[in-house]
C-alpha positions in Angstrom: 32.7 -6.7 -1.6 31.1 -3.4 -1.1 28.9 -1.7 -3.6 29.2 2.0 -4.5 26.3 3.9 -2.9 25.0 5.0 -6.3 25.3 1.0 -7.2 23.4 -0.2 -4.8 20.7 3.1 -5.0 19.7 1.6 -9.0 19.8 -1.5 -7.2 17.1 -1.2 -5.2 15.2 1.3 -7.3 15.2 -1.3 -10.3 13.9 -4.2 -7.7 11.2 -2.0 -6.2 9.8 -1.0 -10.2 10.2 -5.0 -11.1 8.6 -5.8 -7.7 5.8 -3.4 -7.6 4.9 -3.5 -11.4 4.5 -7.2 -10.9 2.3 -7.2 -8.2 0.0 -4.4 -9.3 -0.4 -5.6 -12.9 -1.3 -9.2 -10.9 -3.5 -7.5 -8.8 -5.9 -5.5 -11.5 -5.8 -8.5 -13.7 -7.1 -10.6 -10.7 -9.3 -7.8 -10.1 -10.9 -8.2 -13.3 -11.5 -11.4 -13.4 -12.7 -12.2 -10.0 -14.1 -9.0 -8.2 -12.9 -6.5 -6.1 -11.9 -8.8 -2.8 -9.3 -11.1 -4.3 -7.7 -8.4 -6.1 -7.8 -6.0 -3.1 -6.0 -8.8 -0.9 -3.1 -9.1 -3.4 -2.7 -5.3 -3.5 -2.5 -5.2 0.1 0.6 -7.3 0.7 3.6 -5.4 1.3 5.4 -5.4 -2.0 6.8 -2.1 -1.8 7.2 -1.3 2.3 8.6 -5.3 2.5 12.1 -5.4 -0.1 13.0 -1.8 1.0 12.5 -2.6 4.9 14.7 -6.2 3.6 17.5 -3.5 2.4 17.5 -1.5 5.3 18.2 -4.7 6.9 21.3 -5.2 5.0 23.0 -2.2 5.9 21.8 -1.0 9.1 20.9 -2.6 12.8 17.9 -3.9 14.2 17.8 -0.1 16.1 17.2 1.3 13.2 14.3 -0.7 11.3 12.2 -0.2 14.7 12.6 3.3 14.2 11.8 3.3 10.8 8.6 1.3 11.9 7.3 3.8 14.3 7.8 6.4 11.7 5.9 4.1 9.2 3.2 3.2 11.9 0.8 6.6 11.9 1.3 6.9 8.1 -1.0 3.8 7.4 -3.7 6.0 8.8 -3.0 8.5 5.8 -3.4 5.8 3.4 -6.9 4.8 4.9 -8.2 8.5 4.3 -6.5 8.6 0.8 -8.9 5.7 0.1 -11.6 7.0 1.5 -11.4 10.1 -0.4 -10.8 8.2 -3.9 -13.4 5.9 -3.1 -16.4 8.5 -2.3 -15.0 11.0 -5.5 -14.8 7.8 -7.5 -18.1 7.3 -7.5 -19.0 10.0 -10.1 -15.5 11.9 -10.6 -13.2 11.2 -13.1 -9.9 9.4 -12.9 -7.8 12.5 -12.5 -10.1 14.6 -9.9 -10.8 11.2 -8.0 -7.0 10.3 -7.8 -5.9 13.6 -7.9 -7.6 14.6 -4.6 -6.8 11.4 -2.5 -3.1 12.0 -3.4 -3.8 15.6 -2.4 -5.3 14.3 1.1 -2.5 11.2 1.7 0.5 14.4 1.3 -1.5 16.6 3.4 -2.2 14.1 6.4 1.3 12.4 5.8 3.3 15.9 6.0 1.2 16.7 9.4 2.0 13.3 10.6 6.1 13.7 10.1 5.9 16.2 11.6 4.9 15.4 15.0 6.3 12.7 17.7 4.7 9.2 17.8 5.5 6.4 20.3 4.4 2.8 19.5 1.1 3.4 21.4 -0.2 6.2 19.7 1.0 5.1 16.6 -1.2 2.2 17.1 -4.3 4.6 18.5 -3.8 6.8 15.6 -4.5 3.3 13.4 -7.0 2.6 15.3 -9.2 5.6 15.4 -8.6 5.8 11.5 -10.0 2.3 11.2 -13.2 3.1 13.0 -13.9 6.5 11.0 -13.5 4.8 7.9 -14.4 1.3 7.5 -18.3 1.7 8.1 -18.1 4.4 5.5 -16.3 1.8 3.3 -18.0 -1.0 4.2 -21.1 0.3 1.8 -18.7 1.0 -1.2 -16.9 -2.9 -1.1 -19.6 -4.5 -3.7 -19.7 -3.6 -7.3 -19.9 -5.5 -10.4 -17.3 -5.9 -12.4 -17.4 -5.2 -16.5 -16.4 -7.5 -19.3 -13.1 -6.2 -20.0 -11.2 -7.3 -23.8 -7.5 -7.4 -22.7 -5.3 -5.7 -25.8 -2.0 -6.9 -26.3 -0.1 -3.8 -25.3 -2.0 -4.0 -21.8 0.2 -5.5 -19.5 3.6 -3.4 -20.5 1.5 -0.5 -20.4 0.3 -1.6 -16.8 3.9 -2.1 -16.2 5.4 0.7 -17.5 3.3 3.2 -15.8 3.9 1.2 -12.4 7.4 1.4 -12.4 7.5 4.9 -14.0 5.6 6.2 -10.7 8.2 4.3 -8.4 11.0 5.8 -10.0 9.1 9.2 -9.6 8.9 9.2 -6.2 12.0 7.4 -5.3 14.0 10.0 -7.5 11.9 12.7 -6.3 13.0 11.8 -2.5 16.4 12.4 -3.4 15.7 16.1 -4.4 13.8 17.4 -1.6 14.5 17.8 2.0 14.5 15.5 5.1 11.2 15.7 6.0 9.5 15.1 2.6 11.6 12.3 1.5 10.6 10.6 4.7 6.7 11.5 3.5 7.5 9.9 0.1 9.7 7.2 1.1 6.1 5.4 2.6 4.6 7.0 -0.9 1.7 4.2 -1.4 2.5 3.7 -4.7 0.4 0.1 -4.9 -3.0 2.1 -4.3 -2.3 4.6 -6.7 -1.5 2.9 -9.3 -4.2 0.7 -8.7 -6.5 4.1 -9.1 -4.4 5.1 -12.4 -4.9 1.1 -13.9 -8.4 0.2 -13.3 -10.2 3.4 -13.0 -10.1 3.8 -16.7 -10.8 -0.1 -17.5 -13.4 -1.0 -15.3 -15.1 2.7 -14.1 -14.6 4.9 -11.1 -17.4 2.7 -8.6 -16.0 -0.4 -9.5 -12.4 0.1 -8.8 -13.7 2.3 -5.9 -14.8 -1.4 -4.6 -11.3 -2.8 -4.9 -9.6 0.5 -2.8 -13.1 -0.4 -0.1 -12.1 -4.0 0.3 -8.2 -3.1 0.2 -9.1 -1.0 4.2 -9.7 -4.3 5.8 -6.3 -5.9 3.9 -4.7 -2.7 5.6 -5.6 -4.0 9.1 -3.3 -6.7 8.6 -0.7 -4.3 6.9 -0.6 -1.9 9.8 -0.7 -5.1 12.3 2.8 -5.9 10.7 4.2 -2.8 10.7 3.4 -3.1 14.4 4.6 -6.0 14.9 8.2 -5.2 13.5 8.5 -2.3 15.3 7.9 -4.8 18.4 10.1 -7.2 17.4 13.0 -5.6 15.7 14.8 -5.2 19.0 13.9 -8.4 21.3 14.4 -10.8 18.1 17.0 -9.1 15.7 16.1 -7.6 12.4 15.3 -11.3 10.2 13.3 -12.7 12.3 11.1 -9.4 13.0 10.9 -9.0 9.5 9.5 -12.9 9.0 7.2 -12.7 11.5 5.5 -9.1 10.3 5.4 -10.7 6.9 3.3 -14.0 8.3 1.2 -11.4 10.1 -0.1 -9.5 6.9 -0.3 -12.6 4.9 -2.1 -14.6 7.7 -4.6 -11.9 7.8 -5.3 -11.8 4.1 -5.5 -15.4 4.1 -7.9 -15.2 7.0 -10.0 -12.2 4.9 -9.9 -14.5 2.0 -11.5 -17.7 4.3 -14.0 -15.2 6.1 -15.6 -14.5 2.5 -15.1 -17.9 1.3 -17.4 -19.3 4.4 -19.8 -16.2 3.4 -20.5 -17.1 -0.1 -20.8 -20.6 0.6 -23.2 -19.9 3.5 -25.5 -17.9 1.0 
């Protein structure tokens, strides 16, 4: 049976909110409790780019998710500089300048970035020049200690709440604008912001300033899968692509996770 358009829209805008607010609350909590590395590998999983790429599955062909891929490919690099930017402000600007300005750089990169024309290899050189800017400039923001936090009992709705009102912003805010900027906010990255908007005023501007730092290197493993569905989509059908860019990110996180295991014990 078919579902009405507007249907399955609330759909999919109720299971993106539930999905993301999940994951983000999980993320700052484990943030909090462990440091900035665990929490930045959580966050970087794709919990919002994964169930709508799963949707798009359901009603369209394997064609069309690799185009949507190469679209989403370049617009990681945005998000790299959006971190970037929060994570240097961060360090002695408020909540609202710090967050304020990287969201101000991510629309400003991601609007030049629509706008142009981007095969698989320069979607993937784009990635890769971003990465070498920015991670040595990261790399020296990654450490920070992390306060004793007293967890109220309104906390996590709040969390959750304010997570799945930003979703619903931005999804609702696609619908009202034209082409171009719906396909700038349809790759919004909601996760890192609300990230910013949670644990900026709980732990302080440098400490969550490590969790965006350490969140980069997760991204390698994010914009490797992206990559890799755009690779596979066609050769391998739309499921399986989407499995396999799935076990890339999460193998890479697991690999981060190992890495810095190995580290600590080797201190």
């Amino acid at each position: 049976m078919n579902m009405s358009p507007d249907l399955t829209f609330f759909l999919i805008l109720g299971l993106r909110m539930a999905i993301a607010a999940a994951f983000v609350v999980s993320a700052s909590m484990i943030a909090e409790r462990t440091g900035p590395v665990i929490g930045a590998l959580v966050a970087t999983l794709p919990i919002s780019a994964g169930p709508t790429y799963v949707f798009l599955a359901f009603d369209h062909d394997a064609a069309f998710i690799a185009q949507g891929a190469l679209v989403s490919l370049p617009m990681n690099s945005a998000t790299i500089f959006m971190s970037l930017a929060y994570v240097v402000l961060a360090q002695r600007q408020s909540m609202i300048v710090s967050t304020a300005t990287a969201i101000a750089v991510w629309l400003g990169l991601a609007t030049l970035i629509r706008s142009m024309h981007w095969s698989f290899v320069s979607g993937v050189a784009i990635n890769a020049v971003t990465f070498a800017i920015c991670l040595p400039v990261l790399a020296r923001y990654r450490h920070a200690k992390m306060p004793l936090i007293t967890r109220r009992w309104y906390d996590v709705p709040l969390r959750a709440s304010l997570v799945a009102t930003l979703v619903a912003t931005v999804t609702t805010l696609s619908g009202w604008v034209g082409p171009t900027i719906s396909g700038v906010l349809a790759v919004f990255p909601t996760v890192f912001t609300s990230m910013m908007l949670i644990l900026h005023p709980r732990i302080g501007g440098p400490a969550t300033a490590a969790v965006m730092a350490n969140g980069a290197y997760g991204m390698i493993g994010f914009t490797s899968a992206v990559a890799v569905l755009q690779a596979a989509a066609l050769p391998l059908g739309s499921a399986a692509a989407l499995s396999l860019a799935l076990a890339t990110c999460v193998v890479w996180n697991l690999g981060l996770w190992w890495v810095g295991r190995r580290k600590v014990a080797a201190k």
